[in-house]
C-alpha positions as CSV (number, residue, x, y, z in Angstrom):
1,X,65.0,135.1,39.9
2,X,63.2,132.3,42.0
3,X,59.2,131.6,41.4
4,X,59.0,131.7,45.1
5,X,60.4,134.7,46.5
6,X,61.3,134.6,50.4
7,X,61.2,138.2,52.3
8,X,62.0,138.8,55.5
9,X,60.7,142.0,57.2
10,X,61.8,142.0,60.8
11,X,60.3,139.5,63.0
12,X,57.8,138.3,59.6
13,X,58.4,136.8,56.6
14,X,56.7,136.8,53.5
15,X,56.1,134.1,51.4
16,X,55.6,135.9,47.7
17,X,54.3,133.6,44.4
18,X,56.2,135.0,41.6
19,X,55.6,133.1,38.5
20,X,53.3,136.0,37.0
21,X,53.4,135.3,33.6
22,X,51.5,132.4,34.3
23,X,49.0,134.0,36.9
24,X,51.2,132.2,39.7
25,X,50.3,128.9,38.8
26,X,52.4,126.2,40.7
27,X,55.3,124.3,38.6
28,X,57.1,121.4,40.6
29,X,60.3,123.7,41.0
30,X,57.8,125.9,42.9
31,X,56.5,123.3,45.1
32,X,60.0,122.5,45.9
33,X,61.4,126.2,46.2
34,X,57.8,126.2,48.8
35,X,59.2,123.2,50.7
36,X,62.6,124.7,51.3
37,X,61.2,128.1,52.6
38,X,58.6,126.2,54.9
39,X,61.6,123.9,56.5
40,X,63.8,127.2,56.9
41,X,61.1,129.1,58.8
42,X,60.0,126.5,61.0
43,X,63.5,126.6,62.3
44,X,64.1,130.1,62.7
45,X,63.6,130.9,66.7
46,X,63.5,134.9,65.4
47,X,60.7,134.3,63.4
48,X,57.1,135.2,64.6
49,X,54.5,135.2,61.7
50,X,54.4,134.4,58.1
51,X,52.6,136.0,55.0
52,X,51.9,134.3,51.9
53,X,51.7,136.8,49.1
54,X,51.8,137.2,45.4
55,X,53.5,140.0,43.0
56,X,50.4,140.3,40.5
57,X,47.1,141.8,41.5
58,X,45.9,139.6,39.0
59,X,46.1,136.2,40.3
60,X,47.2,135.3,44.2
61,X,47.5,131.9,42.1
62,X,45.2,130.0,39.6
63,X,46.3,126.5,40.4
64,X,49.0,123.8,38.9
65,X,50.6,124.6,35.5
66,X,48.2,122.6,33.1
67,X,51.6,122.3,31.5
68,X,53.5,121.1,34.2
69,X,51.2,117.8,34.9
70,X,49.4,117.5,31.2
71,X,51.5,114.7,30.1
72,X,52.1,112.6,33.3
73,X,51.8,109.3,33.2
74,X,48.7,108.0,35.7
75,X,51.4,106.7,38.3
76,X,53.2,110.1,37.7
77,X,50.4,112.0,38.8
78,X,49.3,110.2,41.5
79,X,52.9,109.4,42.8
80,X,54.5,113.0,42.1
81,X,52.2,115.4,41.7
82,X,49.7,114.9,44.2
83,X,51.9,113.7,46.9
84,X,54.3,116.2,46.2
85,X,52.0,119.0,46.7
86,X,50.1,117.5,49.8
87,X,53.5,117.1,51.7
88,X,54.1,121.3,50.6
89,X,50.6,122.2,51.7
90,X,50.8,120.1,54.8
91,X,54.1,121.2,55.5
92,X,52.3,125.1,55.2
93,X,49.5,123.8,57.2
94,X,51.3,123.1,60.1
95,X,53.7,125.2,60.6
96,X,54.3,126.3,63.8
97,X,53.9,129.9,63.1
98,X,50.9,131.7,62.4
99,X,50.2,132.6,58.6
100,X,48.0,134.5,56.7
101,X,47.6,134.7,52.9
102,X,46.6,137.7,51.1
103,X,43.9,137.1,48.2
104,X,43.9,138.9,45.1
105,X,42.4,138.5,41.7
106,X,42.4,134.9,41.4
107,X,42.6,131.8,43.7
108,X,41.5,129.2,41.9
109,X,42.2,125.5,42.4
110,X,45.7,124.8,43.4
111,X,45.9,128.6,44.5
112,X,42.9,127.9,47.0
113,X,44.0,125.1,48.9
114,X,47.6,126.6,49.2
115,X,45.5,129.5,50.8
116,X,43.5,127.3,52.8
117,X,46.4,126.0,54.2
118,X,47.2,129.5,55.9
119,X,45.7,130.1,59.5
120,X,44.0,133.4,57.9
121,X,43.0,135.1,54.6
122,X,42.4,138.3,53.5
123,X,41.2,139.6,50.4
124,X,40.5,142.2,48.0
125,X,36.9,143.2,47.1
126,X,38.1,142.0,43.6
127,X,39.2,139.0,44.3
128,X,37.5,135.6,43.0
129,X,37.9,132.1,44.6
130,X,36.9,128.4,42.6
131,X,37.9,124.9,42.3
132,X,37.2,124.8,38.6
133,X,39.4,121.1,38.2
134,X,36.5,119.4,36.4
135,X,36.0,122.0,33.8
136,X,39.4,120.1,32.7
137,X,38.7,116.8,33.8
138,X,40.7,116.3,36.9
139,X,39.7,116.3,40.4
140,X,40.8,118.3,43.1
141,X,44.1,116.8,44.3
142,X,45.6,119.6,47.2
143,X,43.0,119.1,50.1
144,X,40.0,120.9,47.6
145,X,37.8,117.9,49.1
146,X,39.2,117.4,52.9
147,X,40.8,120.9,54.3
148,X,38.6,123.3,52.6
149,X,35.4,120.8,53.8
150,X,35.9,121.9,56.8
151,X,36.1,125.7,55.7
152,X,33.0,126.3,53.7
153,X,29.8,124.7,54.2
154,X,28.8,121.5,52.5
155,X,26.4,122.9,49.8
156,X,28.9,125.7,48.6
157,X,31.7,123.2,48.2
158,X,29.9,121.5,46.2
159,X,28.6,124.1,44.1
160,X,32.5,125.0,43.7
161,X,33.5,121.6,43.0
162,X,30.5,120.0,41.2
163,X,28.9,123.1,39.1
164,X,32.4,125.2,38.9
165,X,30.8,128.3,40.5
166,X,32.9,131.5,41.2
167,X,32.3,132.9,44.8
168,X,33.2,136.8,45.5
169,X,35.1,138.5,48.3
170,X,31.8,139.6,50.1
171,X,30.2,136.1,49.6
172,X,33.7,134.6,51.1
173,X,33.8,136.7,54.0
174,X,30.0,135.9,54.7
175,X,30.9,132.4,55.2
176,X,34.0,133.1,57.5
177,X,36.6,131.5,55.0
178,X,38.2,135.3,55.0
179,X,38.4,137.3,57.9
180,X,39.2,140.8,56.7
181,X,37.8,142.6,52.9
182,X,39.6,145.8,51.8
183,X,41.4,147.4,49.0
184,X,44.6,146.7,50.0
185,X,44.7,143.4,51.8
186,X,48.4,143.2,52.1
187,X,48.0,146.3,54.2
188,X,45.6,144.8,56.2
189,X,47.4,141.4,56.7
190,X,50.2,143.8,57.9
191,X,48.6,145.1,60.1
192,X,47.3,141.5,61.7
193,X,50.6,140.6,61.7
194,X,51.8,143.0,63.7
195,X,49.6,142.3,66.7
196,X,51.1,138.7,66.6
197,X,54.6,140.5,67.7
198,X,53.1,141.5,71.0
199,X,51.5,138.4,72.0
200,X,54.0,135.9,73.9
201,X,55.7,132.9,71.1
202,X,55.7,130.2,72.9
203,X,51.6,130.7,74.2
204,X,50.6,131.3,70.1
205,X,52.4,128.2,69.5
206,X,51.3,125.6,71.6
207,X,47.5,127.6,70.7
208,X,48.2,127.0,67.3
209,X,48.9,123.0,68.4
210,X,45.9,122.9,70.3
211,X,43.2,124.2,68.0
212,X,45.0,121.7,65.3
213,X,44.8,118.8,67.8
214,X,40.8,119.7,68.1
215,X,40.4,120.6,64.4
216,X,42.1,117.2,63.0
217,X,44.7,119.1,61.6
218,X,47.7,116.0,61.5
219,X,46.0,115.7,65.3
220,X,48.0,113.1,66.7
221,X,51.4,114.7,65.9
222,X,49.6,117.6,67.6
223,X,48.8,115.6,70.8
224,X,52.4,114.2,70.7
225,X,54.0,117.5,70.6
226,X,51.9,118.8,73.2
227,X,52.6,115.9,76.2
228,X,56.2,115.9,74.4
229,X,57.0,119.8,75.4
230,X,55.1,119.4,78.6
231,X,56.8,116.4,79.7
232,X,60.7,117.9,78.3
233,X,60.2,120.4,81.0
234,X,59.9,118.3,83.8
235,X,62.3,117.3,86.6
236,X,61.7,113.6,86.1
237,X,63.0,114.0,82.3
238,X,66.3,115.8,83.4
239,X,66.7,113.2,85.9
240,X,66.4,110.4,83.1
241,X,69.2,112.2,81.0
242,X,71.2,112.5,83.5
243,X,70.9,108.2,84.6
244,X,71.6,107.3,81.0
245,X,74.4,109.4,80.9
246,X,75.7,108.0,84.2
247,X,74.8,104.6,83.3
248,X,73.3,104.5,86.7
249,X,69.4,103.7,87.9
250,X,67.6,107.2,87.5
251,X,65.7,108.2,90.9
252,X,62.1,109.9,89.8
253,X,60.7,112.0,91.8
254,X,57.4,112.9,90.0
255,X,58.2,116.7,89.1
């Protein structure tokens, strides 16, 4: 069975970590299997919303396998490792469906930039969240120090990353980095999910676009997609199809 399960449940898909043995933590063939599933998705016109899940209540996901990057060389690390995951969580990040990742037990490190890659998160009352990378001597190498900057305030980032604090479900949703806190998140981000179905597709996506455009979130490819969609549906673009085709001089009319 794959580390990286992919459900489909109607018009959403799940997104379920499933290396529990090891508390979820992320092994290259993960990343990959992650990769796949996010190119997949992005594709399907059916699709509508996506959940990121795990199958342990112990650990959503407590980072990278120690053992999976504990003997790389330098170049290996920096080359493979990091780069490897940044184009997974990036890919995750803007994806042009809304997702939500459901937090339980722990998401630490690794585990909390993959979840703050999602648009949402929601979490058990039990849950725990830290960047505890120096406590092994490594630094955060997922987006610890860029996306989740502009999640949590200045000072508790640093108390993450600097003094390896532990923050709580209540403390998380204080500072708006969850949005929901309840015994069965998965319920919950269900439930979320569901009013996503009734909005219109197109209108969530180009939202999506939009807010990422103003957040920095890859904001140029945002910018481009946006005057690239407006501009597909216009008259003047079916009339400049239609010239090349022709091999003729194309007559625009400004529509």
């Amino acid at each position: 069975m794959s580390d990286v399960l992919l459900l489909r449940h109607g018009e959403m898909a799940e997104l379920r970590l499933h290396n529990p043995a090891k508390l979820n933590a992320l092994t290259v063939p993960m990343l990959q299997a992650l990769g796949r599933h996010l190119e997949a998705l992005d594709r399907d016109a059916g699709l509508r919303v996506v959940l990121l899940t795990a199958s342990s209540a112990k650990a959503f996901c407590t980072g990278a396998d120690i053992g999976a990057w504990g003997e790389l060389t330098p170049a290996e690390f920096a080359r493979v490792w990091v780069r490897e995951g940044h184009r997974v969580f990036d890919r995750l990040a803007r994806l042009s469906k809304p997702t939500i990742a459901v937090l339980e037990g722990f998401a630490f490190g690794g585990g909390l930039e993959l979840a703050a890659a999602c648009d949402m998160r929601v979490m058990s009352p039990r849950a725990t969240i830290a960047m505890p990378e120096t406590g092994v001597g490594v630094v955060p190498g997922w987006s610890g120090t860029q996306r989740l900057a502009r999640l949590l305030p200045e000072p508790v980032l640093k108390e993450m990353v600097l003094f390896g604090r532990r923050i709580s479900a209540e403390r998380a949703l204080a500072l708006g980095f969850v949005a929901e806190v309840g015994d069965d998140p998965a319920a919950m981000a269900m439930e979320i999910a569901e009013r996503i179905l009734t909005t219109s597709p197109r209108a969530t996506e180009i939202a999506k676009y939009m807010l990422h455009a103003a957040l920095g979130e890859d904001a140029a490819a945002m910018i481009e997609a946006l005057g690239s969609g407006f501009i597909a549906s216009s008259a003047d673009k079916a009339e400049g199809v239609a010239a090349f085709r022709a091999k003729r001089k194309p007559d625009f009319g400004g529509h």
